[in-house]
N, CA, C and O atoms as a Maestro MAE file, in Angstrom:
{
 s_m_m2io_version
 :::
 2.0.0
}

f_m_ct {
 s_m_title
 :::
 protein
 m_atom[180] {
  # First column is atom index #
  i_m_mmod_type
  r_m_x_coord
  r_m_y_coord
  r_m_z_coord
  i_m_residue_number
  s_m_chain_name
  s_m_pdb_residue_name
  s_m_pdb_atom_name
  i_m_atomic_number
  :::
  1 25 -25.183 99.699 20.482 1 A "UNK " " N  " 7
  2 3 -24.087 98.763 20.270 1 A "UNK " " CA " 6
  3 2 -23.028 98.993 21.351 1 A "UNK " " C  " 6
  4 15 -22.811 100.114 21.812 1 A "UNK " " O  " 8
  5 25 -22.292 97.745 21.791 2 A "UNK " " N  " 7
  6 3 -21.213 97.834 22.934 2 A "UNK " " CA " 6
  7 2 -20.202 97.797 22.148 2 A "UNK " " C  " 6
  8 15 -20.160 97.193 21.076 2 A "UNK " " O  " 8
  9 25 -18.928 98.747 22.873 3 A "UNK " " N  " 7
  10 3 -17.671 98.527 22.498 3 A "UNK " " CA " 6
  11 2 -17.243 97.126 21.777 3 A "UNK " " C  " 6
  12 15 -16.839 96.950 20.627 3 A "UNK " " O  " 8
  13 25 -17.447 96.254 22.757 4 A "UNK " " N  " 7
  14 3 -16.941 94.789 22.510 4 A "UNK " " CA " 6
  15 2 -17.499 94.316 21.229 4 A "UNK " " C  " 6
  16 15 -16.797 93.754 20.389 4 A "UNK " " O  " 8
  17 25 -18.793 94.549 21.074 5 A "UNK " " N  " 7
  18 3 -19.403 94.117 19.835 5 A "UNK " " CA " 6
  19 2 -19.000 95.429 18.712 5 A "UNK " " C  " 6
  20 15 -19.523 95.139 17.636 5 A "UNK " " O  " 8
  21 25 -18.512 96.298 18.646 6 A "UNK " " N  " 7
  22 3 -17.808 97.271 17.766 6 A "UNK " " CA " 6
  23 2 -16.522 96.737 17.468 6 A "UNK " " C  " 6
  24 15 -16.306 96.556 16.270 6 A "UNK " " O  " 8
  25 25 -15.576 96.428 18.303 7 A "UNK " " N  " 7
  26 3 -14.497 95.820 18.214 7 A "UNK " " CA " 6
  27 2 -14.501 94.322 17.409 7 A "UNK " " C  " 6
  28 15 -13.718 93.956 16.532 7 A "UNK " " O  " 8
  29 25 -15.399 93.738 17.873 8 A "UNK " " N  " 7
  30 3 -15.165 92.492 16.609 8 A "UNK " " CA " 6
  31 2 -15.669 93.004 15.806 8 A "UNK " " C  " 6
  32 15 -15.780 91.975 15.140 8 A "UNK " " O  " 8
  33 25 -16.302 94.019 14.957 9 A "UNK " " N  " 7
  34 3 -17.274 94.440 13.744 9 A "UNK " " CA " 6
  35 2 -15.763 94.973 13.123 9 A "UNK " " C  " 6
  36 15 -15.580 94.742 11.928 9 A "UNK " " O  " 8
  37 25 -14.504 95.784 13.997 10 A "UNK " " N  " 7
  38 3 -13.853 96.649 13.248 10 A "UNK " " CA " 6
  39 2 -13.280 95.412 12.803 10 A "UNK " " C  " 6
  40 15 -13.580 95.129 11.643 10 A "UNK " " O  " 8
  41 25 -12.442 94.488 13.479 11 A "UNK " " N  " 7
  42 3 -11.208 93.305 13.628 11 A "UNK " " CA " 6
  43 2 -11.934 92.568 12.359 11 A "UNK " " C  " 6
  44 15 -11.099 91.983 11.670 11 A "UNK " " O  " 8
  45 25 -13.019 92.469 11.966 12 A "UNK " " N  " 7
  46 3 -13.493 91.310 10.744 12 A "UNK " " CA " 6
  47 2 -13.015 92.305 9.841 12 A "UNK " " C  " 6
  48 15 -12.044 92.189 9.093 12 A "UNK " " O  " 8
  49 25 -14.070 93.691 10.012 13 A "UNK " " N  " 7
  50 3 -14.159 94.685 8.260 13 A "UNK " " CA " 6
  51 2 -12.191 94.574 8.503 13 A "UNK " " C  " 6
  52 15 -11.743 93.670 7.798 13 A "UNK " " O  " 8
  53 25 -11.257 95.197 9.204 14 A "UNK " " N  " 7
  54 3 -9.835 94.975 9.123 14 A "UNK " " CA " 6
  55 2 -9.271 93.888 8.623 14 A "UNK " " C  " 6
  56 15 -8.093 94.016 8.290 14 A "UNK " " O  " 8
  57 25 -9.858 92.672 8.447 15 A "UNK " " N  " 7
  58 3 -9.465 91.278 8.425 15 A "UNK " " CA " 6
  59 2 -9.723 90.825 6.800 15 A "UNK " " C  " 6
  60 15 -8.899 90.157 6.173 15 A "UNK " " O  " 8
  61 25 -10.799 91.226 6.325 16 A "UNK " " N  " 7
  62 3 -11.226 91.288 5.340 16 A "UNK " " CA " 6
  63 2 -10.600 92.575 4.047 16 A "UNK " " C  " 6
  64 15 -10.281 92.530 2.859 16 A "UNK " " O  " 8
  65 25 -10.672 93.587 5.074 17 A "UNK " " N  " 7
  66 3 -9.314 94.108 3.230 17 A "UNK " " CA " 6
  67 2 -8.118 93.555 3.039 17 A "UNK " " C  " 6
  68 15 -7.622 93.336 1.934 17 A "UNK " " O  " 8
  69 25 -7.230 93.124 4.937 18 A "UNK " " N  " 7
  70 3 -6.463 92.631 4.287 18 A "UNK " " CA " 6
  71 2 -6.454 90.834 3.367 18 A "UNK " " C  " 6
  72 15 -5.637 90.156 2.744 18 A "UNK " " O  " 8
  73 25 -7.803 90.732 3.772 19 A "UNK " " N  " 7
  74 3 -7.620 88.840 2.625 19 A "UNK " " CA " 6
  75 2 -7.682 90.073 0.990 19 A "UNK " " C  " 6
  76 15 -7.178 89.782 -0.094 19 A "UNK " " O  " 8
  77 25 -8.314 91.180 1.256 20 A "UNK " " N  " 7
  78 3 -8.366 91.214 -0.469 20 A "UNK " " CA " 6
  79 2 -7.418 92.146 -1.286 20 A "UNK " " C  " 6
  80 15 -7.225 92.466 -2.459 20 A "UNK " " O  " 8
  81 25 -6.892 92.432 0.057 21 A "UNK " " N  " 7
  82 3 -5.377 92.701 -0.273 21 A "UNK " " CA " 6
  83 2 -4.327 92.000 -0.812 21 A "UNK " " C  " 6
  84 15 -3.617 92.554 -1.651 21 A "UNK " " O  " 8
  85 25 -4.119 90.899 -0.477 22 A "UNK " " N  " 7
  86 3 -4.168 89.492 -0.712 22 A "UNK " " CA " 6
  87 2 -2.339 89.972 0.612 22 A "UNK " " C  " 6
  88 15 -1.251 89.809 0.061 22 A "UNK " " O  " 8
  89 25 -2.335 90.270 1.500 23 A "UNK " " N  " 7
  90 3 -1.451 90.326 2.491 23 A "UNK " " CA " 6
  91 2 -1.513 88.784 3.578 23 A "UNK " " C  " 6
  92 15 -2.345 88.442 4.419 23 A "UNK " " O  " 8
  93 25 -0.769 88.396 3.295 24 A "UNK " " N  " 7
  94 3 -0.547 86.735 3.706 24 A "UNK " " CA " 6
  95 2 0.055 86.825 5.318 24 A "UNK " " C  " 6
  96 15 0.452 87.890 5.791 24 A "UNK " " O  " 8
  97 25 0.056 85.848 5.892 25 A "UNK " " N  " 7
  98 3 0.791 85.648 7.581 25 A "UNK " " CA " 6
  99 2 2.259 86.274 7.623 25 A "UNK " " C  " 6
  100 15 2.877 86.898 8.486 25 A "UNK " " O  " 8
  101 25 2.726 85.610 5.609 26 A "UNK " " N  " 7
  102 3 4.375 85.556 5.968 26 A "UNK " " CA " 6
  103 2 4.576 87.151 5.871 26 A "UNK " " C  " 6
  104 15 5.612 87.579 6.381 26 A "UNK " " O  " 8
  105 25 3.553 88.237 5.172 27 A "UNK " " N  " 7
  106 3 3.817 89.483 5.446 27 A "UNK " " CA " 6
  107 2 4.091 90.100 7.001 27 A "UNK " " C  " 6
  108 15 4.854 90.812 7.653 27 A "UNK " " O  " 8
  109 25 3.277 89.544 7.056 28 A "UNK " " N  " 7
  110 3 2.938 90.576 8.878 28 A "UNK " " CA " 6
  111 2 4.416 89.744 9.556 28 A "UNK " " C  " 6
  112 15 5.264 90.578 9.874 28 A "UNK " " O  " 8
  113 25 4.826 88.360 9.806 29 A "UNK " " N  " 7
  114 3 5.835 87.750 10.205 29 A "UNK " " CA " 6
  115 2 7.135 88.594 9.784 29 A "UNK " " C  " 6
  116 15 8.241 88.575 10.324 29 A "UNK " " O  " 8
  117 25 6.811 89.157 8.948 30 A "UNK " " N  " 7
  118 3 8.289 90.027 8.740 30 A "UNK " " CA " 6
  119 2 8.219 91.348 9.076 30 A "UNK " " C  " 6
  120 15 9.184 92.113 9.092 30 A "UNK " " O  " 8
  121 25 7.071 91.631 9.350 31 A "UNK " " N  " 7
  122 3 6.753 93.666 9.621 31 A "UNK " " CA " 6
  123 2 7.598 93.256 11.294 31 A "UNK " " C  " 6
  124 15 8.559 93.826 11.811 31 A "UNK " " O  " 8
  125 25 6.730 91.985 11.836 32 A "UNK " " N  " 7
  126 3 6.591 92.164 13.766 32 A "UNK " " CA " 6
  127 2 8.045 91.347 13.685 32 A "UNK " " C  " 6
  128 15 8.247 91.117 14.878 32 A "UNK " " O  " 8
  129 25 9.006 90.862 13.059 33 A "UNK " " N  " 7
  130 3 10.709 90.289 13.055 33 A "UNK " " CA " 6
  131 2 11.414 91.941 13.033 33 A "UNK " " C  " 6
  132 15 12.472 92.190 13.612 33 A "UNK " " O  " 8
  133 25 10.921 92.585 12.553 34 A "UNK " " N  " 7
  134 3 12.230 94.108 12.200 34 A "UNK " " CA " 6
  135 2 12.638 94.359 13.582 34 A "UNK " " C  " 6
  136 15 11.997 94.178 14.617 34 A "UNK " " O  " 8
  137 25 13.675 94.752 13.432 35 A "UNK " " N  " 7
  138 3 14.547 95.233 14.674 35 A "UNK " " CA " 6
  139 2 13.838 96.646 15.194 35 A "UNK " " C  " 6
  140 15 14.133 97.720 14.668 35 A "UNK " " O  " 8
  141 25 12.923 96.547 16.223 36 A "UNK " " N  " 7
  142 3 12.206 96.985 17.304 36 A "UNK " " CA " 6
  143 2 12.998 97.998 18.038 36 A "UNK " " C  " 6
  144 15 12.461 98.310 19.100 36 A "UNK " " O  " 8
  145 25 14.031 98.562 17.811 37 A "UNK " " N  " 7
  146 3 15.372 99.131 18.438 37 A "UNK " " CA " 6
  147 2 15.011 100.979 17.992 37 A "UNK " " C  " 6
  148 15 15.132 101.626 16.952 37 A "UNK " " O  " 8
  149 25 14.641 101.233 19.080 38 A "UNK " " N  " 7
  150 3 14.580 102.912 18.723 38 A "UNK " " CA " 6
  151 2 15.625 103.243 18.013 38 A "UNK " " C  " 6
  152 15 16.697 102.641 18.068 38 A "UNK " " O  " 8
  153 25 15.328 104.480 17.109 39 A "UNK " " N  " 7
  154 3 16.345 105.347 16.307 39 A "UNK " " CA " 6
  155 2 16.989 106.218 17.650 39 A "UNK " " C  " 6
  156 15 16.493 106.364 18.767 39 A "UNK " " O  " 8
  157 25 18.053 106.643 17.198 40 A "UNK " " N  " 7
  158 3 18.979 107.760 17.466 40 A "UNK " " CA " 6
  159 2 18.356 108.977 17.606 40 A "UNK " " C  " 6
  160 15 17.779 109.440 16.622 40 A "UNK " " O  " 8
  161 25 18.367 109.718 18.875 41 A "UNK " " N  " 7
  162 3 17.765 111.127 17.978 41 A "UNK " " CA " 6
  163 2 18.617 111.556 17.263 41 A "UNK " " C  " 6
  164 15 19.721 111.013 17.213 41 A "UNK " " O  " 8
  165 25 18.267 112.779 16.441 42 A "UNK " " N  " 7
  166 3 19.230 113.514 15.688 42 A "UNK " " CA " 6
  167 2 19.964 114.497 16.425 42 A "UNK " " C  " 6
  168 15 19.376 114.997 17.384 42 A "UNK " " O  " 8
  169 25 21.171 114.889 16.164 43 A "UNK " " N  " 7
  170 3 21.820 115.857 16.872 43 A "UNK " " CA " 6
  171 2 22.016 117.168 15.226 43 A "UNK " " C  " 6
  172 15 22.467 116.901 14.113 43 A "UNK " " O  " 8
  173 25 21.436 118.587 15.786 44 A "UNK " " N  " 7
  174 3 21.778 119.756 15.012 44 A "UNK " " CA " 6
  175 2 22.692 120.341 14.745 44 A "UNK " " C  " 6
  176 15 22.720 121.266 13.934 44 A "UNK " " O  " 8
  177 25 24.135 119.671 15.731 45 A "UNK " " N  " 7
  178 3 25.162 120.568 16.120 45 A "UNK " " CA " 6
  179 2 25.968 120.583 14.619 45 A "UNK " " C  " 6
  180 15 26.981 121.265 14.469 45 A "UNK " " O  " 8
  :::
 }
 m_bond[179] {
  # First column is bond index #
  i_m_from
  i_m_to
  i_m_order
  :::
  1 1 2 1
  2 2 3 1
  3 3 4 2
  4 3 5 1
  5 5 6 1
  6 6 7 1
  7 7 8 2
  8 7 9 1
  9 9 10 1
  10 10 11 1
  11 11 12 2
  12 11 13 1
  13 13 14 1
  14 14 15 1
  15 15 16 2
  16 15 17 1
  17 17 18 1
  18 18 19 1
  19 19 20 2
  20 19 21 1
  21 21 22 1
  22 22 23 1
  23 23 24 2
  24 23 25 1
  25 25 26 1
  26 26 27 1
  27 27 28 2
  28 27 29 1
  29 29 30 1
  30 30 31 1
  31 31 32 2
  32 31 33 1
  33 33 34 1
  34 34 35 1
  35 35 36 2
  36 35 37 1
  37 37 38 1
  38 38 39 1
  39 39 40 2
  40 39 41 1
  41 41 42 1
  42 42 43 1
  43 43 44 2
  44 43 45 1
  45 45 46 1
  46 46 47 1
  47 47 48 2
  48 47 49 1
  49 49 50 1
  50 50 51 1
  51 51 52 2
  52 51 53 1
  53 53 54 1
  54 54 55 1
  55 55 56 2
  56 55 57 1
  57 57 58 1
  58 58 59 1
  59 59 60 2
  60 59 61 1
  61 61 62 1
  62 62 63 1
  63 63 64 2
  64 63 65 1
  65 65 66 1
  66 66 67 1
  67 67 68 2
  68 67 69 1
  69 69 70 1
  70 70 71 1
  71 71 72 2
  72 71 73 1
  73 73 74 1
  74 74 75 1
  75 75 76 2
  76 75 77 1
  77 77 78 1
  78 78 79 1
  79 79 80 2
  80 79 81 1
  81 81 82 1
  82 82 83 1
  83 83 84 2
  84 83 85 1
  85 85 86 1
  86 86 87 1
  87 87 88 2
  88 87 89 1
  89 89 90 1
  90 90 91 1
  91 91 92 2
  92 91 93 1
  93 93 94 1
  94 94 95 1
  95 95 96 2
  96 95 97 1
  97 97 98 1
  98 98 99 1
  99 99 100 2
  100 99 101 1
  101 101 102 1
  102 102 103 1
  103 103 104 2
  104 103 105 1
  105 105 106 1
  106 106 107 1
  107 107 108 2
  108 107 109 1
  109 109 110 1
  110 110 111 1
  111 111 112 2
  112 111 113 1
  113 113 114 1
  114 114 115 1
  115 115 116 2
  116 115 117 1
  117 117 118 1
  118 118 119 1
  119 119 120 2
  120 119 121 1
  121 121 122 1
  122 122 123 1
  123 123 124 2
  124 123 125 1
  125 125 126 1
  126 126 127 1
  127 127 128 2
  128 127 129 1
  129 129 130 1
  130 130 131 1
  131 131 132 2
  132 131 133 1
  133 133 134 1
  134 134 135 1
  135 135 136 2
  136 135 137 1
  137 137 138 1
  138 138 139 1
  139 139 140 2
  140 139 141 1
  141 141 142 1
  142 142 143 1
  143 143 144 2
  144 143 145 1
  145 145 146 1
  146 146 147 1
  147 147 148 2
  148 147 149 1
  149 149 150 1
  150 150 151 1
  151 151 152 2
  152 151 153 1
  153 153 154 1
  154 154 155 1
  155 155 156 2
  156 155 157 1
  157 157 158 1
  158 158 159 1
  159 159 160 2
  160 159 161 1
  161 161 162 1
  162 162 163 1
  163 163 164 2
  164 163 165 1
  165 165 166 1
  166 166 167 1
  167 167 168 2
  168 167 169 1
  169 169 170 1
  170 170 171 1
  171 171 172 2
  172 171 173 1
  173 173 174 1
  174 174 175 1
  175 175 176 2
  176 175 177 1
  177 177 178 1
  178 178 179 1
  179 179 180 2
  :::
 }
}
């Protein structure tokens, strides 16, 4: 088996828990909207 043909085998079995997940478009539309903005490091002082 080739990569390429592994890669669509993972992207379906991935595609498929989430339908029976029942995780919809408008989920993921709000994970990839969050503010993308690195944290702060922490300071110990």
């Amino acid at each position: 088996m080739q990569k390429k043909e592994a890669a669509v085998r993972l992207g379906s079995f991935l595609a498929s828990i989430g339908r029976e997940a029942g995780v919809r478009d408008q989920d993921i539309a709000v994970l990839q909207s969050r503010d993308q903005t690195p944290a702060e490091a922490m300071s110990f002082e």
